[in-house]
C-alpha positions in Angstrom: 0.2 11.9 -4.2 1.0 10.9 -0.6 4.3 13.2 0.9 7.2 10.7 1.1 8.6 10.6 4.4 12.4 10.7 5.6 13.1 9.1 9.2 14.7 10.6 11.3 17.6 10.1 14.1 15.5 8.3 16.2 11.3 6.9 16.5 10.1 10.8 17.2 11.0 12.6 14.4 9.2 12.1 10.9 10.4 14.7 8.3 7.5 14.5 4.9 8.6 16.0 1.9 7.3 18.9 0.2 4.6 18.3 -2.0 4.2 19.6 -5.5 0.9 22.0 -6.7 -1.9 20.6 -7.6 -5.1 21.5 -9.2 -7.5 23.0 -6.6 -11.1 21.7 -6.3 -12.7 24.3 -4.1 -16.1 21.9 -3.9 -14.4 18.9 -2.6 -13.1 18.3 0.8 -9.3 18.8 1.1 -8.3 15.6 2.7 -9.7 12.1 2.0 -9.9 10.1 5.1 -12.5 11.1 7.7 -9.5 12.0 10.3 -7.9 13.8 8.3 -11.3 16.0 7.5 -11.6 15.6 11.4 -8.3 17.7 11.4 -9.4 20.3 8.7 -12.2 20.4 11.0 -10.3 21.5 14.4 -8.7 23.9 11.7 -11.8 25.8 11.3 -13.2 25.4 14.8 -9.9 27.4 15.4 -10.2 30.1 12.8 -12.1 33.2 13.2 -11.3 34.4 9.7 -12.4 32.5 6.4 -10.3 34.7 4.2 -7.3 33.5 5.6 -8.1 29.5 5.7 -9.1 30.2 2.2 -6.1 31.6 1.3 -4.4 28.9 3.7 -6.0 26.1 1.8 -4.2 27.8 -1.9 -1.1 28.3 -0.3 -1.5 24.4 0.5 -2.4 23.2 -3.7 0.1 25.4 -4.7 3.1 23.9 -3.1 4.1 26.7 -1.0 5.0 24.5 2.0 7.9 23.4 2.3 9.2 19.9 3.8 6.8 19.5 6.9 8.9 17.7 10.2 6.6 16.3 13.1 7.3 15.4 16.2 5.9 15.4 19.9 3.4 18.2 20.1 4.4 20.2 17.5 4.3 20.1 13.3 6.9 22.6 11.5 7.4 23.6 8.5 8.8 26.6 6.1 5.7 28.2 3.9 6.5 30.5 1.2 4.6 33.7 1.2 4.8 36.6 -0.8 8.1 37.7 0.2 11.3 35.9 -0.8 12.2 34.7 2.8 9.7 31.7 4.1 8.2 32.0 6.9 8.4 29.2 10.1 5.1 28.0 10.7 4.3 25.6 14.0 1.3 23.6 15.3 1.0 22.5 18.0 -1.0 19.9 20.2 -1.1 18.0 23.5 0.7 15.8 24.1 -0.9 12.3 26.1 0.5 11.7 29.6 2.1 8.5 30.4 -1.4 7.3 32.4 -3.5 8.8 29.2 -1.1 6.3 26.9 -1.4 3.2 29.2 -5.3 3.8 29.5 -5.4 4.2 25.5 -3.1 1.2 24.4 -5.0 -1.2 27.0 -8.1 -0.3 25.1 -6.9 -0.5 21.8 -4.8 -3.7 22.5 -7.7 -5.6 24.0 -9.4 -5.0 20.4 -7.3 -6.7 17.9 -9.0 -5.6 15.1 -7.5 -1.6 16.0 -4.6 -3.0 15.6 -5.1 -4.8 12.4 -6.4 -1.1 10.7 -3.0 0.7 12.4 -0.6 -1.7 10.3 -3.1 -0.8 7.5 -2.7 2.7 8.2 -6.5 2.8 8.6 -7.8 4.5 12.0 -11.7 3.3 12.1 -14.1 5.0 13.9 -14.4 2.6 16.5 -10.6 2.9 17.6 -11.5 6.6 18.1 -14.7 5.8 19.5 -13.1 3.0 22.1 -10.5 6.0 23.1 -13.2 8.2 23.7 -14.8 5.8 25.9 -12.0 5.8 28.5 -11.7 9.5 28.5 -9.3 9.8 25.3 -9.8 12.0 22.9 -7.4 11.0 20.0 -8.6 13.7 17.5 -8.5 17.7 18.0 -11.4 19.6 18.9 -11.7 23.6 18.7 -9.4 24.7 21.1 -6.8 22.0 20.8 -4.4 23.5 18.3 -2.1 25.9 19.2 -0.4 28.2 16.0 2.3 30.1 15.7 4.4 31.7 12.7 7.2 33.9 12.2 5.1 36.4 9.9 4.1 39.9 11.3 0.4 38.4 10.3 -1.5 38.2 14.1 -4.3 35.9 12.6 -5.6 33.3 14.4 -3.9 31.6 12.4 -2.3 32.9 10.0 -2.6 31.6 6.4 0.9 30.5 6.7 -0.3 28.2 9.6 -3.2 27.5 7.7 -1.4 26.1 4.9 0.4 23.8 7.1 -2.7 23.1 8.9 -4.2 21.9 5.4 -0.9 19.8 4.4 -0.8 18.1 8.0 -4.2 16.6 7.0 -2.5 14.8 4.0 -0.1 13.8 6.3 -2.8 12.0 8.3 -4.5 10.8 4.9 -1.6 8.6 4.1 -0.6 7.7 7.6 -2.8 7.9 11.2 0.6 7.1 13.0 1.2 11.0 12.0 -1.5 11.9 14.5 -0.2 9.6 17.2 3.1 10.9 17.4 2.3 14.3 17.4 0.1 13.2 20.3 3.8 12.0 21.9 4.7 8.3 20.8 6.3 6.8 17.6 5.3 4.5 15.3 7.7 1.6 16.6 7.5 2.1 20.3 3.9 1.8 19.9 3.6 -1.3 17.9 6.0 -2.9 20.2 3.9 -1.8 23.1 0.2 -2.9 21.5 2.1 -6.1 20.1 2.7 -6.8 23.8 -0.4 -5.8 25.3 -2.3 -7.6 23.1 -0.1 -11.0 23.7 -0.6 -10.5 27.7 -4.5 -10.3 26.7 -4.9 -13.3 24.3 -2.9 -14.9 27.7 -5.6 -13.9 30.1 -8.1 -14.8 27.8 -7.0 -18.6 27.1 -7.6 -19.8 30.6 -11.1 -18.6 30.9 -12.2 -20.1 27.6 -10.6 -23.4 28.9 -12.4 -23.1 32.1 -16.0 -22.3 30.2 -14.9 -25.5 27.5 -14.2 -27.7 30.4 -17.6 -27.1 32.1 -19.3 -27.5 29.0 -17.3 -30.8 28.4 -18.8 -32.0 32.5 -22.0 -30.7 31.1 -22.2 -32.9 28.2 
């Protein structure tokens, strides 16, 4: 079941509710999309310690974390450990500078198909791939996430982190647009943005196939 989300006062903060337990499949991979197992991924790139992502990952199917807020850099939420008070548990990621974003949506917005997936909450390979090409790198790699959490636990990270590490990647099943605002930019702001970038493209484009369609007329 996809985590139903609750906006927020304004474009840059998503709340997701808490998601009940479920029945664990230890041989299957925790999140469906390929980002989102591109996130598990950086998750384990991170981790020096497979007991505690294990543990993580049943904190996760058991419904120990609470509602899960994202915005700019950072994903928060309250996990439930095995004392009565929950612990705050943090991500966090780079956020894209404004030149990063303008280099990214000129890519993406010269591609119309990217943007047809976004609306469908799809992120294709390609759209990563094209990012990648300009020096973008939409997904995290080892390295990229930071954790933090209010338990006296100094693992790297914690299971409590772990846990919201694992949810996060649901998150990003149901929606991509999770992924681009932790990376600094809301789901609005940047359909408005590719909308127009894509309209001052199509622009550019429909004089030079009148030019080529004019010569080919002389031509014939």
């Amino acid at each position: 079941m996809s985590p139903a989300a609750r906006p927020g006062p304004d474009d840059l903060r998503r709340t997701f509710d808490a998601v009940p337990a479920r029945t664990p499949d230890a041989h299957a991979p925790f999140a469906d999309s390929w980002w989102g197992r591109a996130w598990v991924d950086a998750l384990e790139a991170l981790s020096m310690d497979e007991g505690r992502l294990a543990r993580g990952r049943v904190y996760a199917d058991g419904g120990h974390v609470a509602a899960v807020t994202v915005t700019p850099g950072r994903v928060i939420a309250y996990v439930h450990g095995s004392r009565p008070r929950p612990y705050r548990a943090e991500l966090r990621l780079r956020t894209f500078t404004a030149s990063d974003w303008d280099t990214f949506l000129d890519a993406v917005a010269a591609r119309p198909g990217h943007l047809s997936a976004l609306l469908d909450k799809e992120m294709p390979h390609s759209l990563v791939d094209t990012a990648g090409e300009t020096g973008i790198r939409l997904l995290p790699a080892a390295g990229d996430l930071d954790p933090d959490c209010s338990c006296p636990d100094r693992g790297w990270p914690c299971k409590h982190v772990a846990a919201l590490c694992f949810q996060t990647a649901r998150l990003l099943d149901s929606d991509p647009f999770v992924l681009l605002l932790m990376r600094g930019r809301g789901e609005r702001e940047l359909l408005d943005e590719l909308g127009r970038r894509n309209a001052e493209h199509s622009a550019r484009e429909r004089p030079q196939i009148a030019l080529v369609q004019g010569r080919v007329g002389v031509l014939l």
